[in-house]
SELOGU-587030 format. One line per field, with one value per residue: residue number from 0; residue in one letter; x, y, z of N, C-alpha, C in turn. Coordinates in steps of 0.001 Angstrom, whole numbers, plus 500000, padded with zeros to 6 digits. Atoms other than C-alpha are relative to their C-alpha. Last residue first. Example, Ala and Ser with C-alpha at 12.3 -4.5 7.8 and 13.67 -1.06 7.14 Angstrom:
2
num <- 1:0
residuo <- S:A
n_xx <- 499180:500890
n_yy <- 498810:498810
n_zz <- 499940:500000
ca_xx <- 513670:512300
ca_yy <- 498940:495500
ca_zz <- 507140:507800
c_xx <- 499230:500900
c_yy <- 501090:501200
c_zz <- 500730:500000
This chain:
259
num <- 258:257:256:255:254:253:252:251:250:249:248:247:246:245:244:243:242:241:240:239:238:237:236:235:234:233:232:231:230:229:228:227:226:225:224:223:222:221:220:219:218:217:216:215:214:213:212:211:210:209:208:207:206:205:204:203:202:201:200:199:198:197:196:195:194:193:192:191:190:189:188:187:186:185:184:183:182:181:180:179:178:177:176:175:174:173:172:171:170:169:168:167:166:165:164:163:162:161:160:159:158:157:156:155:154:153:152:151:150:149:148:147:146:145:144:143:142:141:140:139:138:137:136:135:134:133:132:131:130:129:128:127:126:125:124:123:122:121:120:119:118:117:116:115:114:113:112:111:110:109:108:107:106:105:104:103:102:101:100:99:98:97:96:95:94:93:92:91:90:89:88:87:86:85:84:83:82:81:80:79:78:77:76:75:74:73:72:71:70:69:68:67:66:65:64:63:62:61:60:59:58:57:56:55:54:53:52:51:50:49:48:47:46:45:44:43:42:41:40:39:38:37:36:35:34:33:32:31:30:29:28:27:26:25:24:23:22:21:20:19:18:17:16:15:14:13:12:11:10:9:8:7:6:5:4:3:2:1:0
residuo <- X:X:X:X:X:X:X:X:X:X:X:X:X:X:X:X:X:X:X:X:X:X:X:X:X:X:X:X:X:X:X:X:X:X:X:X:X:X:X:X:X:X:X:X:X:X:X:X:X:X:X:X:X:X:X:X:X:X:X:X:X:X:X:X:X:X:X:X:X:X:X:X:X:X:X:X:X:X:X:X:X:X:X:X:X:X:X:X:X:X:X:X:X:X:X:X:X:X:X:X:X:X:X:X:X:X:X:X:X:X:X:X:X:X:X:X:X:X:X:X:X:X:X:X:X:X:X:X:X:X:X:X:X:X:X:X:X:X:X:X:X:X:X:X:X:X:X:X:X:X:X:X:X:X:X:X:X:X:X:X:X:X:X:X:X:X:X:X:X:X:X:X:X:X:X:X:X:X:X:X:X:X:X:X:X:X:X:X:X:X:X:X:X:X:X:X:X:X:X:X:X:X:X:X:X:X:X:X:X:X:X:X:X:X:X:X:X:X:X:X:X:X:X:X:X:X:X:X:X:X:X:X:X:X:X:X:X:X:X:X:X:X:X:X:X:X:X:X:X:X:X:X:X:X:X:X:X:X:X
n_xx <- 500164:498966:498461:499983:499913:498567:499186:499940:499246:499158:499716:499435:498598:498263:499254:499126:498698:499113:498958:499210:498517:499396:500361:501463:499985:501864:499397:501708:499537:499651:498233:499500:499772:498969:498703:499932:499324:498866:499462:499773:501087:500397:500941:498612:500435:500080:501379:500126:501507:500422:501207:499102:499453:500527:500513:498903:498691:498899:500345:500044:498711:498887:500071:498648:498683:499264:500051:498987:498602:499974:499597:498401:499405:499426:499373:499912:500004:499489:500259:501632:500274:499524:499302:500138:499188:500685:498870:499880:498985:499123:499550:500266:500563:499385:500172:500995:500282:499325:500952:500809:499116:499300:501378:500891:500088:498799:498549:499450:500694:501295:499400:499766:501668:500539:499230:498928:499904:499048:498713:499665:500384:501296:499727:500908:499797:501477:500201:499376:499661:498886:498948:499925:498906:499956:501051:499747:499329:498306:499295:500604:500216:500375:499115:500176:498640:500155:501253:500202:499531:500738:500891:499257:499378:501256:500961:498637:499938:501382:500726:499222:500398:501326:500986:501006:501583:500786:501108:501035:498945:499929:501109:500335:501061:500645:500346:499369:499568:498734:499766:498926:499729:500295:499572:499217:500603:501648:500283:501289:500683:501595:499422:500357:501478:500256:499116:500018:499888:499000:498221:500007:498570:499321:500357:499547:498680:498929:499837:499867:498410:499658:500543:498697:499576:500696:501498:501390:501314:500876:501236:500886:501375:500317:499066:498654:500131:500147:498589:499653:500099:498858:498617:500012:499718:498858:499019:499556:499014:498684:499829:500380:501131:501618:500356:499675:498555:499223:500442:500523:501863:501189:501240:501050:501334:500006:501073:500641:499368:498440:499554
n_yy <- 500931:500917:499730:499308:501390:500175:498832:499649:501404:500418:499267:501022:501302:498879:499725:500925:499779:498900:500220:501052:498675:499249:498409:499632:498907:500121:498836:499263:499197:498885:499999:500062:501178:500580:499782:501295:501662:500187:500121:498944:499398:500617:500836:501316:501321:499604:499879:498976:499772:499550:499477:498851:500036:500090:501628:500007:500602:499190:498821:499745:500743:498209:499069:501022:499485:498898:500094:500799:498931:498825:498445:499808:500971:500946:500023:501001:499996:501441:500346:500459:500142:498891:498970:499235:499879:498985:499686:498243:499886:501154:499348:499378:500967:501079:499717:500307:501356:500860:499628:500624:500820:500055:500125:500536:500748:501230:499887:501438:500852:500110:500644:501112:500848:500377:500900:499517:499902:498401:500044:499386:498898:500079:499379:499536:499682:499419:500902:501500:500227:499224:500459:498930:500817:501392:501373:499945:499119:499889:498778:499043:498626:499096:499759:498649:499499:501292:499647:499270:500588:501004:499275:498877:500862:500503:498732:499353:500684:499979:499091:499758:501752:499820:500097:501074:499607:501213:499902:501543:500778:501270:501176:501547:500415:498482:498983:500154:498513:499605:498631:499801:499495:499846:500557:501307:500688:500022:501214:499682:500738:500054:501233:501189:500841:501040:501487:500965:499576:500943:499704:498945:500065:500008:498854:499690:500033:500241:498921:498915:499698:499854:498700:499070:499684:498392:500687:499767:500671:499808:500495:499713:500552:500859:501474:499666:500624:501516:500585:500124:500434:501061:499429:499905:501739:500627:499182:499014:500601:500227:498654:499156:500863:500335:498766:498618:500438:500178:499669:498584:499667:499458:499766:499545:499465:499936:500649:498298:499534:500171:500353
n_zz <- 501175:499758:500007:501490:500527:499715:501015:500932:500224:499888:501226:501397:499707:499624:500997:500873:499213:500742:501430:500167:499390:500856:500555:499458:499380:499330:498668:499348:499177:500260:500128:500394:500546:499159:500322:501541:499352:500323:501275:500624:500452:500321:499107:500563:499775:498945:499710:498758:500137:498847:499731:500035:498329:499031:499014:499020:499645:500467:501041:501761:500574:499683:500972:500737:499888:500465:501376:500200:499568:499134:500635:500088:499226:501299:501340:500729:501177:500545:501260:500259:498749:498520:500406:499434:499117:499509:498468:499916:501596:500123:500962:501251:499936:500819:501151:500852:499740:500859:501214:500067:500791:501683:501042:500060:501789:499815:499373:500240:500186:499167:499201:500317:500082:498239:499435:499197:498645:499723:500550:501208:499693:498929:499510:498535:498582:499485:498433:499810:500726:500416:501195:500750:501274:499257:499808:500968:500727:500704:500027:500954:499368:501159:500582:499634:498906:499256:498839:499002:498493:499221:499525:498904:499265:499379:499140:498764:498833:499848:499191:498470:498764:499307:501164:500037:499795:500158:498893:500175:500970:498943:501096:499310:499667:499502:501353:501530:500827:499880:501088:500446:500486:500940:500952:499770:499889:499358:500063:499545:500487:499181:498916:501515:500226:498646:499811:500687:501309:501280:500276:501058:500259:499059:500125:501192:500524:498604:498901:500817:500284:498509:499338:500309:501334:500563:499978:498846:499853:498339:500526:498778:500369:500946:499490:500703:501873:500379:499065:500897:501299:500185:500251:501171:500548:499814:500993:499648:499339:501041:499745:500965:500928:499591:499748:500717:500569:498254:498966:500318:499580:499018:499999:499316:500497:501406:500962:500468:500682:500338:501338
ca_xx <- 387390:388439:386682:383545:384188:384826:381468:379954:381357:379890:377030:376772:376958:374820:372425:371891:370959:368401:366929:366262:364942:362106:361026:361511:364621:365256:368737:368222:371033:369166:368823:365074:364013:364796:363264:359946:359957:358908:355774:355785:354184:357752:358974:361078:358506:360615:362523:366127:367252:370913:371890:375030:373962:370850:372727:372907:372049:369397:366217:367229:367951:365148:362897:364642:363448:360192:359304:360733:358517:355461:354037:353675:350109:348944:348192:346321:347088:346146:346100:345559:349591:350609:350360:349413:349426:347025:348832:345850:345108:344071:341626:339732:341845:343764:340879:340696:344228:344400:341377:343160:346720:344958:342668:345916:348558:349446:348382:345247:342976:345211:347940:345624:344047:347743:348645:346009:343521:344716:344519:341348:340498:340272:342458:341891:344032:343617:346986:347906:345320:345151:341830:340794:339178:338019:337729:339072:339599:337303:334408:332209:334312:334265:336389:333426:335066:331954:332371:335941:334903:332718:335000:338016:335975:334016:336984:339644:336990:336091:339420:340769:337833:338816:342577:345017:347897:351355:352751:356059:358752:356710:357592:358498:360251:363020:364183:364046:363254:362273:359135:358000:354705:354207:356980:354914:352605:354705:358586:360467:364147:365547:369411:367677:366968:370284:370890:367797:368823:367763:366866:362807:362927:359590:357388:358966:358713:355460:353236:355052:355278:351550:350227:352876:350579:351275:352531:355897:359181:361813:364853:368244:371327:374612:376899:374903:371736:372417:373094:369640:368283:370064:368396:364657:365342:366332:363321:360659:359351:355875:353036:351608:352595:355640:358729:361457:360978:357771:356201:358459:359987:363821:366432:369807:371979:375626:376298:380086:381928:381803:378093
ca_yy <- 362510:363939:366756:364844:362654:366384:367631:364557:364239:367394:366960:363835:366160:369230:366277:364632:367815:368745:364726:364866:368840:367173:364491:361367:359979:356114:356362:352954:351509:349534:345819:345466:344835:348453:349585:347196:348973:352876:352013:351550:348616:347195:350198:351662:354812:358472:357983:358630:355814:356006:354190:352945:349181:349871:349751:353462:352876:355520:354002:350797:351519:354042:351194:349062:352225:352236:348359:348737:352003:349572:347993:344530:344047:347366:349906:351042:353188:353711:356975:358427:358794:358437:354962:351407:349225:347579:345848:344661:340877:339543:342847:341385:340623:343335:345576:343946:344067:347719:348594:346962:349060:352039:351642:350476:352606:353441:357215:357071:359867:362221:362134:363181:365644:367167:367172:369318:367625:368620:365080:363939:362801:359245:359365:356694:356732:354801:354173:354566:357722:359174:358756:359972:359103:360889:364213:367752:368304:365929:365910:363430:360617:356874:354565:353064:349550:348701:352432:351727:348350:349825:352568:350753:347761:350214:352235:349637:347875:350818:351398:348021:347701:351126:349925:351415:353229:352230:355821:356223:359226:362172:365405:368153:371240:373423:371091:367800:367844:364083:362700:358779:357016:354346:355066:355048:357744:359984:359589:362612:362550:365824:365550:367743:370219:371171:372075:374006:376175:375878:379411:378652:375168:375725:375284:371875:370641:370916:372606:370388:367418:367398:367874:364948:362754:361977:358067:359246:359354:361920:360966:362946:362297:363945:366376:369875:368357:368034:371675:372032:370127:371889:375302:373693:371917:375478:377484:374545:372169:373015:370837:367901:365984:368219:368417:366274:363082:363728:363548:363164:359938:360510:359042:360004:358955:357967:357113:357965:353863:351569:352427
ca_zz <- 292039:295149:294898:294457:297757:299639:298240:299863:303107:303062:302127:304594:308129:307537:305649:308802:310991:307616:308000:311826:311544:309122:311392:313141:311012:310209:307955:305104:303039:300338:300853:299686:303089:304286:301082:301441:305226:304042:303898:307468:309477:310197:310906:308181:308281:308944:305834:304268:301510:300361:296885:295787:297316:294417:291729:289391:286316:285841:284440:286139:289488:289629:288880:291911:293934:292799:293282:296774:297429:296445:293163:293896:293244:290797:293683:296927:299648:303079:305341:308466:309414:305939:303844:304966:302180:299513:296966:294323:292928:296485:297178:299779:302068:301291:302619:305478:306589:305405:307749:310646:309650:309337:312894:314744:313744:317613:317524:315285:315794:317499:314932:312318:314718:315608:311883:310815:307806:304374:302812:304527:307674:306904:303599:301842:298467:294886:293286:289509:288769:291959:292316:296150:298719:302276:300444:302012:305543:306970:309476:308770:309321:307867:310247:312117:311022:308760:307599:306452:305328:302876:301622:301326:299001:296623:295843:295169:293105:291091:290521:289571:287254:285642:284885:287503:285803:285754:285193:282877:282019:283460:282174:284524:282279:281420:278649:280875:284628:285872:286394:287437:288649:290492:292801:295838:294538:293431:291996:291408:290521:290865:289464:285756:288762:289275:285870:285843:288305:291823:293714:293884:295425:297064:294486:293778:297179:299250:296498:293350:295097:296211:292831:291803:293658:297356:298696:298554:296892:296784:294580:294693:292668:293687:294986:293524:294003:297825:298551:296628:298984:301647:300845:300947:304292:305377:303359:305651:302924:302156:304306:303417:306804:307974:305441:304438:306100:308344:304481:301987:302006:300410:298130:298046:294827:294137:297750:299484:299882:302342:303562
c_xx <- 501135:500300:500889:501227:500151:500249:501293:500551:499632:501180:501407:500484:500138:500888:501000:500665:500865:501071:501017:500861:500593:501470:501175:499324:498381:500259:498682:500706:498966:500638:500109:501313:500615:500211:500906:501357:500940:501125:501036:499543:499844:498447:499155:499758:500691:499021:499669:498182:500080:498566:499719:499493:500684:501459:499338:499346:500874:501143:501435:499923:500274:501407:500923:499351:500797:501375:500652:500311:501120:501271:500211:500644:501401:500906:500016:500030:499951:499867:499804:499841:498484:499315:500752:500516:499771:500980:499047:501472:500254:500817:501324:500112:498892:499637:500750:499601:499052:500038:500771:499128:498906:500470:500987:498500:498652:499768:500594:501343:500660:498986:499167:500910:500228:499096:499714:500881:501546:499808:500328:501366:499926:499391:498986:500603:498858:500321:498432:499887:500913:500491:501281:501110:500166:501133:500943:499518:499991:500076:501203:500360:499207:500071:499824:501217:499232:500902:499694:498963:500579:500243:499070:498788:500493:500513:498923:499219:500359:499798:498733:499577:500598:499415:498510:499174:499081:498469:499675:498832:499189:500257:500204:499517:499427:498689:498780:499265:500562:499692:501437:500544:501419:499722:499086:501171:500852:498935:498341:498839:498300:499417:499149:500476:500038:499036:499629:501044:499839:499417:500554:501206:500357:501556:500805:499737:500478:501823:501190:499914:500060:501388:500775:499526:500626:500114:499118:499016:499402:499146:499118:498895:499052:498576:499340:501157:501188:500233:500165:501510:500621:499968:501140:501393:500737:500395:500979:501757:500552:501027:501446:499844:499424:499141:498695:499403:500375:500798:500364:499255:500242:498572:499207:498692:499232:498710:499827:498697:498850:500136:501522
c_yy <- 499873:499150:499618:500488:500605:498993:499522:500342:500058:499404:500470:501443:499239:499007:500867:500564:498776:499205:501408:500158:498386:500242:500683:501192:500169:501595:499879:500753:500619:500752:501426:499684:499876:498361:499443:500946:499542:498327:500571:499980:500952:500040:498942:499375:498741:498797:499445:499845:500961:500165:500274:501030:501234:500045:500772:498865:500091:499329:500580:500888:499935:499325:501115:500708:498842:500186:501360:499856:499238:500845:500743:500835:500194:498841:498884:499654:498902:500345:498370:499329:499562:499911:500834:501576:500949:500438:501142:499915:501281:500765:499363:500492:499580:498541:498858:500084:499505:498491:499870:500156:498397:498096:499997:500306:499280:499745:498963:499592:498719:498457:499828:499093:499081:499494:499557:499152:500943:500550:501404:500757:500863:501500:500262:500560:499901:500513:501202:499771:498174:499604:500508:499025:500603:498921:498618:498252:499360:501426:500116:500634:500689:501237:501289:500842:501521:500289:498365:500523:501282:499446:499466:500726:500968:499222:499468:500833:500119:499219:499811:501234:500379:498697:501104:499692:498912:500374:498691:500466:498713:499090:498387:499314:498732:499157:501083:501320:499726:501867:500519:500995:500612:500711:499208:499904:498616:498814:500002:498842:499845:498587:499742:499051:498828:499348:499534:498652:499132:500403:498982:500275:501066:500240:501196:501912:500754:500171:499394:501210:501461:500161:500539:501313:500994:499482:500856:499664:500043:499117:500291:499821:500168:500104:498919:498967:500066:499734:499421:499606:500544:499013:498530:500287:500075:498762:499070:500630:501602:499357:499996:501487:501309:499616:499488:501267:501934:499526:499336:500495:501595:499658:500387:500007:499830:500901:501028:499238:501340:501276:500071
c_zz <- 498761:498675:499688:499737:498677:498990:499870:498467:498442:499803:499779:498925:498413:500136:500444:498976:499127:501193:499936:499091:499855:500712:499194:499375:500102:500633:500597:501196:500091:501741:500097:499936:498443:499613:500350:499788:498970:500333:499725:498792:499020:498814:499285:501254:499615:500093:501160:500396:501545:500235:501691:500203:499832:501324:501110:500936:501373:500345:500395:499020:498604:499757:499924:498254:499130:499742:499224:498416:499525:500038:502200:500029:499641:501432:499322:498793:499290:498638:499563:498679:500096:501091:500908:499269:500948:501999:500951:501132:499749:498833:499472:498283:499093:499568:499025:498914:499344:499915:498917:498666:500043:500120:498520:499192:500238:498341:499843:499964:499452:499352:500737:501159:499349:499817:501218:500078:501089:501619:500901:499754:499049:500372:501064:501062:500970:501329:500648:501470:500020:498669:499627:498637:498701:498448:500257:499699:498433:499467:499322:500198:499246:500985:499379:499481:501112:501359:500823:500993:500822:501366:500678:500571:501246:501864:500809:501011:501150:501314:500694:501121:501013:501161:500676:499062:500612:501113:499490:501532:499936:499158:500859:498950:501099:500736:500977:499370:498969:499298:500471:499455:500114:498496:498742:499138:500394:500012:501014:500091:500851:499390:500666:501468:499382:500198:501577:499938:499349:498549:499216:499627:498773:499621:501145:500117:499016:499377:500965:501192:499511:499960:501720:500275:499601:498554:499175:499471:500817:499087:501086:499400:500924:499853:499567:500153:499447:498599:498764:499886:498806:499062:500018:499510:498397:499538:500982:499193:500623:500704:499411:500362:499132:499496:500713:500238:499979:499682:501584:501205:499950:499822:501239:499678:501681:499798:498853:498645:499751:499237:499926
């Protein structure tokens, strides 16, 4: 970038903190760093239940003011919460109808067993209403990491069982998610749609904007950022993003200084 960004957004999982797991106390210490120099958005595929244990419950030392610079964005960016008056309140959710659910559900679940896909051994359940995006989670949400990685190292079963599903599901977005996952929302609605929402609710453009995430692979759902336009960092893991931020915060504090 030409010029020190305005606002840091982040993936979440194998961004910020191991697949749905908290954020290790060092990530957690540079986030708040972070809040104190600018804007900071985590999005992700999770609902705000999952923000809260991995992130929010975590960031025990920030102070309200630093919080109100937390932008919080679950489920892709279909939903939307900020800190106001001590609190999380959520500022919009584009909800699935019932139909859309029903359909979302019937359809993923079918062709996952058509596929052999379905497991009977999960951590916790296979799908799951999130309200504005339906999830399939093969192993389930609280599976290990090593067994989700294990069962579907190149992408190939997710990104065949998204294929079909979409196929299917013409007047839905149905995308790959986390490592066993897929998600599916309101047509149009992905990470790209979030982040040009985030433009708008808080004025700040998009080319003043930093994106940080560990899918910007074609297949990712982190991609629709990199195609947006947005300044994109591709990191493999948590320790990636903290050795980045010891270097931008920095740069940062200094840009503030300067002001």
């Amino acid at each position: 970038m030409t010029t020190t960004p305005r606002l840091v957004a982040f993936d979440l999982d194998d961004t910020l903190a191991p697949s749905k797991s908290p954020l290790d106390p060092a990530m957690a210490s540079l986030l708040i760093e972070l809040l104190d120099v600018t804007e900071v958005c985590i999005i992700s595929g999770g609902q705000i239940s999952q923000f809260q244990m991995q992130v929010i419950d975590n960031l025990t030392t920030a102070s309200d003011a630093q919080l109100e610079h937390l932008h919080l964005m679950p489920t892709c960016g279909t939903q939307y919460y900020l800190h106001q008056n001590g609190a999380w309140n959520q500022i919009y959710a584009q909800n699935l109808t019932d139909d859309e659910k029903a359909r979302a559900l019937e359809v993923v679940e079918r062709i996952a067993k058509k596929l052999g896909y379905w497991e009977t051994e999960t951590w916790g359940p296979i799908l799951e209403d999130r309200g504005s995006q339906i999830t399939f989670s093969a192993l389930g949400q609280a599976a290990p990491v090593a067994v989700k990685t294990a069962w579907d190292p190149t992408g190939e079963k997710k990104n065949s069982l998204r294929e079909a599903a979409q196929a299917e599901l013409p007047d839905l977005e149905v995308r790959a998610g986390g490592s066993t996952s897929v998600d599916i929302t309101r047509q149009g609605i992905d990470k790209a749609y979030g982040m040009t929402k985030l433009a708008d609710l808080t004025g700040i453009p998009l080319d003043d904007m930093l994106f940080v995430g560990d899918r910007l692979d074609e297949n990712g759902n982190d991609y629709p950022v990199k195609v947006l336009g947005v300044e994109c960092v591709a990191v493999e893991g948590w320790h990636d993003t903290a050795a980045y931020l010891e270097k931008l915060i920095p740069e940062l504090r200094a840009a503030k200084s300067a002001e």
